[in-house]
C-alpha positions in Angstrom: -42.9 -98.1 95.5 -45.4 -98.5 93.0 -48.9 -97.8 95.2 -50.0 -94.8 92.9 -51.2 -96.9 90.5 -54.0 -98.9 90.3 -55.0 -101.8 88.8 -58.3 -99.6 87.1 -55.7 -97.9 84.9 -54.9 -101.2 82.7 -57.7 -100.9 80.4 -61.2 -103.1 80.3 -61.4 -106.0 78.3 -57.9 -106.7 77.8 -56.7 -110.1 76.5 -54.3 -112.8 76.6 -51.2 -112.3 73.9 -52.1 -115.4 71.3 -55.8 -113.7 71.3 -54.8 -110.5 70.6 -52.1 -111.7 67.8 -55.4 -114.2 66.5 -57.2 -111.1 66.6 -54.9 -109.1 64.8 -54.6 -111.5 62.0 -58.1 -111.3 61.4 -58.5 -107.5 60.7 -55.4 -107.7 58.8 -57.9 -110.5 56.2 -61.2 -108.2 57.2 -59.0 -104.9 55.8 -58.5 -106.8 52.8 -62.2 -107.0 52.1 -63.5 -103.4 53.0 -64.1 -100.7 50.0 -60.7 -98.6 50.7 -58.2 -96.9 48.7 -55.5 -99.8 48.4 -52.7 -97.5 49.7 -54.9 -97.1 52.7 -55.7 -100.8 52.5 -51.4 -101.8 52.3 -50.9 -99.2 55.3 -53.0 -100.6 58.1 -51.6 -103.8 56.8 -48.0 -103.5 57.2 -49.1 -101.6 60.9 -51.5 -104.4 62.3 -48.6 -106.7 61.2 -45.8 -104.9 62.9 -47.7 -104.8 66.1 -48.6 -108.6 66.1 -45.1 -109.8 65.4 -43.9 -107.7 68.0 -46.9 -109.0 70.4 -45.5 -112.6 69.5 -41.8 -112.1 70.2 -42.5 -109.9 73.3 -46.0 -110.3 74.7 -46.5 -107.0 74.6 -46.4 -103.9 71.7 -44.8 -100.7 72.2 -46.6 -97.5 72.5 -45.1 -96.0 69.3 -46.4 -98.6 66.8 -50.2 -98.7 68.6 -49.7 -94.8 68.1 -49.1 -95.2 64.8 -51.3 -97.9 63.9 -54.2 -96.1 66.0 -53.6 -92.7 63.8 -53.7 -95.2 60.8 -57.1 -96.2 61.4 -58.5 -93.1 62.6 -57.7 -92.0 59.2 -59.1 -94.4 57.5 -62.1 -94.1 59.8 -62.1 -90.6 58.5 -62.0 -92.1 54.7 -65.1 -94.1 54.8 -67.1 -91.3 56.9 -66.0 -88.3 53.9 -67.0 -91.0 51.4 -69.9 -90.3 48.6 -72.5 -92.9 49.4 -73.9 -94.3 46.1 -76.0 -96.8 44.8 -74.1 -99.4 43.3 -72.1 -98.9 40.7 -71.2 -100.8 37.4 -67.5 -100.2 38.2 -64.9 -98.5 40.0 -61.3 -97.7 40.8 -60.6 -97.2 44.8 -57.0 -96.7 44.8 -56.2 -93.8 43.1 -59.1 -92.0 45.1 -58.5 -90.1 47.7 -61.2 -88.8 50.2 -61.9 -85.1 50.1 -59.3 -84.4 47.2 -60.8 -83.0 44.3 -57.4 -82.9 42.4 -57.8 -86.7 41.2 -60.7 -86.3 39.3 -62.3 -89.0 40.6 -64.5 -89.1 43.9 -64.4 -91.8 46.9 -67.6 -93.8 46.4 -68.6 -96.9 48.5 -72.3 -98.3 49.0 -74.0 -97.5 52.2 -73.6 -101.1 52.7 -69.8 -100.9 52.3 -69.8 -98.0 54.6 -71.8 -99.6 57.3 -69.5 -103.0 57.0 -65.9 -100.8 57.0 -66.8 -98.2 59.6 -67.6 -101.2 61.7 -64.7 -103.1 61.0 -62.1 -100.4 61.8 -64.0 -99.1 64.8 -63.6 -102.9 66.6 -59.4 -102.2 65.1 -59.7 -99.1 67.3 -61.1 -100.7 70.2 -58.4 -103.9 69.8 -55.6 -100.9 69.8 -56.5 -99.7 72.7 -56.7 -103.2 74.6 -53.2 -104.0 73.5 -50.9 -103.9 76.4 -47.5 -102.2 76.0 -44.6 -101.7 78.3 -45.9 -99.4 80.4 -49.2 -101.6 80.8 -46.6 -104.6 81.9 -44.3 -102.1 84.2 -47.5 -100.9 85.9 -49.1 -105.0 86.2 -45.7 -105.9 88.1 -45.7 -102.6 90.4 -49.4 -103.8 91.2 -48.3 -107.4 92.2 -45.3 -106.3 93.9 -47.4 -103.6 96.3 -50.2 -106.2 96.7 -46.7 -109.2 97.7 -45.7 -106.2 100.0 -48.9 -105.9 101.7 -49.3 -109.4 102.2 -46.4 -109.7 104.0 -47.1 -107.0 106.3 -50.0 -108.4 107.4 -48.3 -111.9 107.8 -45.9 -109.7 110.0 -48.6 -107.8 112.0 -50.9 -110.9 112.2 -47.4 -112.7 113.8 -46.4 -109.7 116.4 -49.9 -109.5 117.5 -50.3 -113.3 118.2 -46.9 -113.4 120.0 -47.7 -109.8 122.3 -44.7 -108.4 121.3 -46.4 -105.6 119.9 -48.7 -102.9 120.7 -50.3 -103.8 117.1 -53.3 -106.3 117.1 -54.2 -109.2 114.5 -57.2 -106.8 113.2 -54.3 -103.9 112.7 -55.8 -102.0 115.5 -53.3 -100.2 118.1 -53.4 -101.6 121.7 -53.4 -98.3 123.6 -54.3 -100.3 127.3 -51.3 -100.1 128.8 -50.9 -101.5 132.5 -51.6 -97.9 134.6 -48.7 -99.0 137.0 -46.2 -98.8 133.8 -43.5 -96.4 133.0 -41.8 -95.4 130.7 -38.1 -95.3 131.7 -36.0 -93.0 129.0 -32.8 -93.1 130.8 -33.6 -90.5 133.1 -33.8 -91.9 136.6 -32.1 -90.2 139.2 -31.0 -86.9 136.9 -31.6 -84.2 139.1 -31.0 -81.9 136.0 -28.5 -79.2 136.2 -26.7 -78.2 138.8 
């Protein structure tokens, strides 16, 4: 049985597949476009894509890909927040840069503009991630419906036994305990005089 979980555990918001995989799409353009380094950039890009190609062949991503894709973007999260805000500049190179490594000789340096625009961008990823239903999500979705089909056919039982008297159990689910005072319960036991 499936009745210790509850339908608050699937989380808020979630979506129908083809919106999710639409969705999907888009950050994979909208990663494109943000200030990061370009092996950053060609990461969360081959993740987002792994997870929508498996959301359109099975309606659902595993747990290991959002994982990864989720550690992805927290890193790259991470990037844009260690970045060196400037004002613009003439020129620059972002994909040999690395965050917080000062072996590269060249700093990470985005416009507070750029920062503003990315951190945004991956935070709604993060949030998309964590709407994405996996296996589990669709195994707990099924246990739901299949307590809530088990339930309603207990009531349809109860409701039946109560209209036809054969049972002690009311429509409402109450117990009749108004029992006829004249009536006895006979266990097998009449005329046993017990032992001899």
């Amino acid at each position: 049985m499936c009745s210790d979980v509850s339908p608050s555990e699937k989380a808020d918001g979630t979506t129908d597949v083809a919106t999710l995989a639409a969705e999907y799409e888009e950050f994979s353009l909208d990663i494109e476009e943000q200030p990061l380094p370009s092996y950053r950039t060609e990461e969360l890009r081959v993740r987002i894509e792994e997870v929508r190609q498996t959301l359109a062949a099975e309606g659902v991503a595993s747990a290991g890909q959002l994982q990864q894709l989720l550690r992805t973007v927290t890193e790259a999260l991470a990037d844009v927040r260690a970045a060196r805000v400037v004002p613009v500049p003439e020129g620059r190179d972002l994909s040999q840069a690395v965050p917080g490594a000062n072996d590269t000789g060249a700093a990470y340096e985005i416009t507070e503009t750029e920062q503003r625009k990315a951190t945004s961008v991956l935070i709604d990823l993060l949030f998309t991630v964590v709407e994405t239903p996996t296996h589990e999500d669709r195994r707990r979705e099924e246990c739901a419906a299949r307590d809530d089909e088990r339930a309603a056919r207990d009531d349809e039982r109860v409701a039946r036994e109560g209209d036809d008297g054969d049972s002690d159990v009311e429509a409402d689910g109450e117990v009749d305990d108004t029992t006829d005072a004249g009536d006895e319960t006979d266990f097998g036991l009449a005329g046993y005089a017990g032992p001899e």
